[in-house]
C-alpha positions as CSV (number, residue, x, y, z in Angstrom):
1,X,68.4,142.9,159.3
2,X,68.8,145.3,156.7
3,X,66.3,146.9,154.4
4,X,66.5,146.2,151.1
5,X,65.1,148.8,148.0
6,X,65.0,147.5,144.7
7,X,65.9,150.1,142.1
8,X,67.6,149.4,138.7
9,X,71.5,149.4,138.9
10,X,74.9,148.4,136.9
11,X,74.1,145.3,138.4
12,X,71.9,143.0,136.2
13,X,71.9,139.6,136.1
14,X,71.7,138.2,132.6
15,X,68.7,136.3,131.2
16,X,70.5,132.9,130.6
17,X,71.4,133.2,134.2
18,X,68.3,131.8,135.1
19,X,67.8,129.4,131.8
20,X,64.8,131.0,130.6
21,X,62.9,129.3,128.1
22,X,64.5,126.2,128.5
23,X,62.4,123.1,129.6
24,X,62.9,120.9,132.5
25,X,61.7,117.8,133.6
26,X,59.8,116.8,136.8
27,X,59.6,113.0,138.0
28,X,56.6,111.4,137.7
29,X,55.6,114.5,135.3
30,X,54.0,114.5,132.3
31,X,56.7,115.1,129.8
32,X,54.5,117.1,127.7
33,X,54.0,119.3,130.1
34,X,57.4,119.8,131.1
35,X,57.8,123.8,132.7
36,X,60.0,126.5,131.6
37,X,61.5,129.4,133.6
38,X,60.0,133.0,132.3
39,X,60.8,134.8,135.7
40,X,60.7,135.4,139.3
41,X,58.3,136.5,141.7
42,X,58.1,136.7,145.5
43,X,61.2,137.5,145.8
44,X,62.8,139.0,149.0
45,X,66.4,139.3,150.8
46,X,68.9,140.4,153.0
47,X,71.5,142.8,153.2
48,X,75.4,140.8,154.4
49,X,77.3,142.0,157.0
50,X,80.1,141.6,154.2
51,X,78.7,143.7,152.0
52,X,76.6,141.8,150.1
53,X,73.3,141.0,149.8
54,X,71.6,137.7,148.8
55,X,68.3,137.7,146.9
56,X,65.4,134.8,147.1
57,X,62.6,134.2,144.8
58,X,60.4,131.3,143.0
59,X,60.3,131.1,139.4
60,X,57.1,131.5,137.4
61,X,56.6,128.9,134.7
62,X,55.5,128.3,131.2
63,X,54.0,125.3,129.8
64,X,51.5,123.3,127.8
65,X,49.7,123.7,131.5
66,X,46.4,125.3,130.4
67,X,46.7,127.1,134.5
68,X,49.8,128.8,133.5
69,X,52.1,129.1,136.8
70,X,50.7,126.3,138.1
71,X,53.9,123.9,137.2
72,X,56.3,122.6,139.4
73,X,58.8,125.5,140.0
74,X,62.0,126.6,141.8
75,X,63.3,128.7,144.5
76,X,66.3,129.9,143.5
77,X,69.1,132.0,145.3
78,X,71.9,134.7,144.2
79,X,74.1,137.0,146.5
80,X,75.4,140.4,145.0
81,X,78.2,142.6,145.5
82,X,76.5,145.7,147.0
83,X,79.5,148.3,145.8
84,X,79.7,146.9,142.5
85,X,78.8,148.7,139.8
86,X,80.5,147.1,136.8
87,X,78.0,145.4,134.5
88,X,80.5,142.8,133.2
89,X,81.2,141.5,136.7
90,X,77.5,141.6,137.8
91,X,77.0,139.5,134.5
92,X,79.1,136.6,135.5
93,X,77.0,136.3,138.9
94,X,74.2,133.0,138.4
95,X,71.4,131.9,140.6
96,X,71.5,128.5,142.8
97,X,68.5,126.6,142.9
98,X,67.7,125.4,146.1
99,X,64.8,123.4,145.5
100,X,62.7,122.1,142.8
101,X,59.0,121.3,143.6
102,X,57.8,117.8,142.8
103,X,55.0,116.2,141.1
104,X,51.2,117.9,142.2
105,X,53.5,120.8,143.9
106,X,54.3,124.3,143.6
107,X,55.9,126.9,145.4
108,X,54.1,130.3,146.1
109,X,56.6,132.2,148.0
110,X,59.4,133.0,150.4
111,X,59.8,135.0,153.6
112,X,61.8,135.3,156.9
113,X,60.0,133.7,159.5
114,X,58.4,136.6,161.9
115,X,60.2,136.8,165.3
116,X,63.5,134.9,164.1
117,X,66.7,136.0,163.0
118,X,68.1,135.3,159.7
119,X,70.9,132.8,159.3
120,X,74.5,134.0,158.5
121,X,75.5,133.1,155.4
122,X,79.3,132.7,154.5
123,X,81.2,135.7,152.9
124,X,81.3,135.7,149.4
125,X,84.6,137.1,149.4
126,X,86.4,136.8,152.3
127,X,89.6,138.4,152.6
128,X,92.2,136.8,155.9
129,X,95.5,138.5,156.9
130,X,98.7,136.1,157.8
131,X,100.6,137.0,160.9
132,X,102.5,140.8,160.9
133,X,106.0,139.8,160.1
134,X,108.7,142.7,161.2
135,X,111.4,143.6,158.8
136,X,114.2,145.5,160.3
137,X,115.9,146.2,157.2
138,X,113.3,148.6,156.2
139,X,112.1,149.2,159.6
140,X,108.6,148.3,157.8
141,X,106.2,145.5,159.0
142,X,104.1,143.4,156.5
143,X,101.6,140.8,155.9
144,X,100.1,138.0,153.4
145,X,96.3,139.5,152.5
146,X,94.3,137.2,150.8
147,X,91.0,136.8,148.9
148,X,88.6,134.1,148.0
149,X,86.0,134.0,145.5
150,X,83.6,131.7,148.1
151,X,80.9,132.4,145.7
152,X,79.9,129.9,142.4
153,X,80.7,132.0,139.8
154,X,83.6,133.4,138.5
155,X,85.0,137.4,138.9
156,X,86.6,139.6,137.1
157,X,89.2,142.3,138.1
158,X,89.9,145.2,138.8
159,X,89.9,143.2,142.8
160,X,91.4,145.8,146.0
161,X,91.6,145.2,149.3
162,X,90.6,148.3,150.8
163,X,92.6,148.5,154.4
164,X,90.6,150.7,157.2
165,X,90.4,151.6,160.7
166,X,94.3,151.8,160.9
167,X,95.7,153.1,164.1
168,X,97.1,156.7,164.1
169,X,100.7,156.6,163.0
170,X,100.1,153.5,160.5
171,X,100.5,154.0,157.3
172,X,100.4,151.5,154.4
173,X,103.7,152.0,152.7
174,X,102.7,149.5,149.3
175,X,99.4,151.1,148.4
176,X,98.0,151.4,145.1
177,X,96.1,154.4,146.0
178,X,92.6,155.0,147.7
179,X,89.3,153.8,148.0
180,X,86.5,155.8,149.9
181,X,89.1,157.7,151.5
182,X,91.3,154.7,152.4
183,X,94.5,153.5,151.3
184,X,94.0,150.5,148.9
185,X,95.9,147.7,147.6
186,X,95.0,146.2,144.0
187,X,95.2,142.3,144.2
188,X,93.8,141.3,140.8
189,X,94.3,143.9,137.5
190,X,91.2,145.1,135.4
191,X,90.6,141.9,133.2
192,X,92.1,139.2,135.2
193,X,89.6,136.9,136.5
194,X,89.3,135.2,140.0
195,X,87.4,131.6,139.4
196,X,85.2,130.1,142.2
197,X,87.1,128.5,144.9
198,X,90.1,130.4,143.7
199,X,92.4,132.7,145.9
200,X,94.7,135.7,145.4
201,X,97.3,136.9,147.7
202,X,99.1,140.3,148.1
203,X,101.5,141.2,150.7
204,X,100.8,144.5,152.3
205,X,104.0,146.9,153.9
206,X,102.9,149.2,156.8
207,X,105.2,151.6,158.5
208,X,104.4,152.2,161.8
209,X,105.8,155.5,163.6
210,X,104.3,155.7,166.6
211,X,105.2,152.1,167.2
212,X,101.4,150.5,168.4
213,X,99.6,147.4,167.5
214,X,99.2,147.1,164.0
215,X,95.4,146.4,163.8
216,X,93.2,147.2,160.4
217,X,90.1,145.9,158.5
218,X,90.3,144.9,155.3
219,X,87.6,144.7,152.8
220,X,86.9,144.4,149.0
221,X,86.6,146.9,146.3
222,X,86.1,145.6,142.6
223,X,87.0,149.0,141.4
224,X,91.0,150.1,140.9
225,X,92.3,152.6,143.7
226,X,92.5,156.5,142.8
């Protein structure tokens, strides 16, 4: 598991993201005393083999509780794009409750249980690759590269596929330039926007000279290649 340090980024996660200030009701709960959000604590998380991370907390109340905090609260969850930077895409990301305490409940924190793995969780933007199709034309070979936004907010572009780990002698002939010393393939332009559950596709050309297995890794960038 990775180690997470919490320092003040681009990334920011608007206020109405997590509805503060706005009242919610509890069954069985008195409505007069019906909580609001006013911000997290215990929070903790893990750093994605996908290059994310995902972030847990609970949410501290406000009320006509006299104990303040003492309201039936949330744990809530969010996953972030570690590379990004761009405050208008980290904006659009929203927190996913989880689970609401009941009536005579509250929740007082999080952690990974000691000794035990973290679970997996699914990429947030996984990118697949169609089968290498051989052109002999152009002597070039290509592929169907695709992206999809698995997370529940929408994104907005500039969206690359950043293609590594080529074999010597493999080039990518259709790049849009590079990424962290990689060759790079825009999929979405700066302002389009990729909705949840939604998918973009690009087809990638290689050339491949020395005439080996065409094998790569591709990731994604949400900045435009240089």
């Amino acid at each position: 598991m990775g180690v997470l340090e919490w320092s003040l980024d681009a990334s920011v996660r608007p206020a109405n993201c997590l509805n503060l200030g706005q009242q919610y009701s509890v069954p069985n709960y008195p409505t007069s005393l019906n909580p609001a959000t006013d911000g997290l604590r215990n929070i903790t998380g893990r750093v994605n083999a996908d290059g994310t991370a995902t972030i847990w907390g609970v949410t501290s109340t406000v009320s006509a509780n006299g104990d303040q905090g003492s309201d039936p609260n949330e744990l809530v969850e969010i996953t972030d794009v570690i590379a990004n930077t761009n405050p208008a895409v980290a904006m659009q990301e929203q927190f996913t409750t989880l689970r609401t305490a009941g009536y005579g409940e509250v929740l007082r924190g999080i952690a990974f249980t000691p000794g035990s793995p973290a679970q997996p969780t699914p990429a947030a933007y996984p990118v697949t690759a169609s089968g290498i199709l051989y052109g002999r034309a152009t002597k070039t070979y290509s592929t169907t590269l695709t992206v999809l936004n698995n997370t529940n907010s929408p994104v907005t572009g500039p969206i690359s596929i950043v293609v590594s780990n080529l074999p010597q002698g493999v080039g990518l002939v259709n790049g849009t330039g590079m990424i962290g010393g990689n060759p790079a393939i825009q999929i979405v332009g700066a302002g389009g926007t990729l909705s949840p559950g939604q998918s973009a596709n690009v087809t990638a050309v290689f050339s491949d000279v020395s005439n080996v297995a065409i094998q790569f890794v591709p990731t994604v960038s949400f900045v435009a290649p240089q």
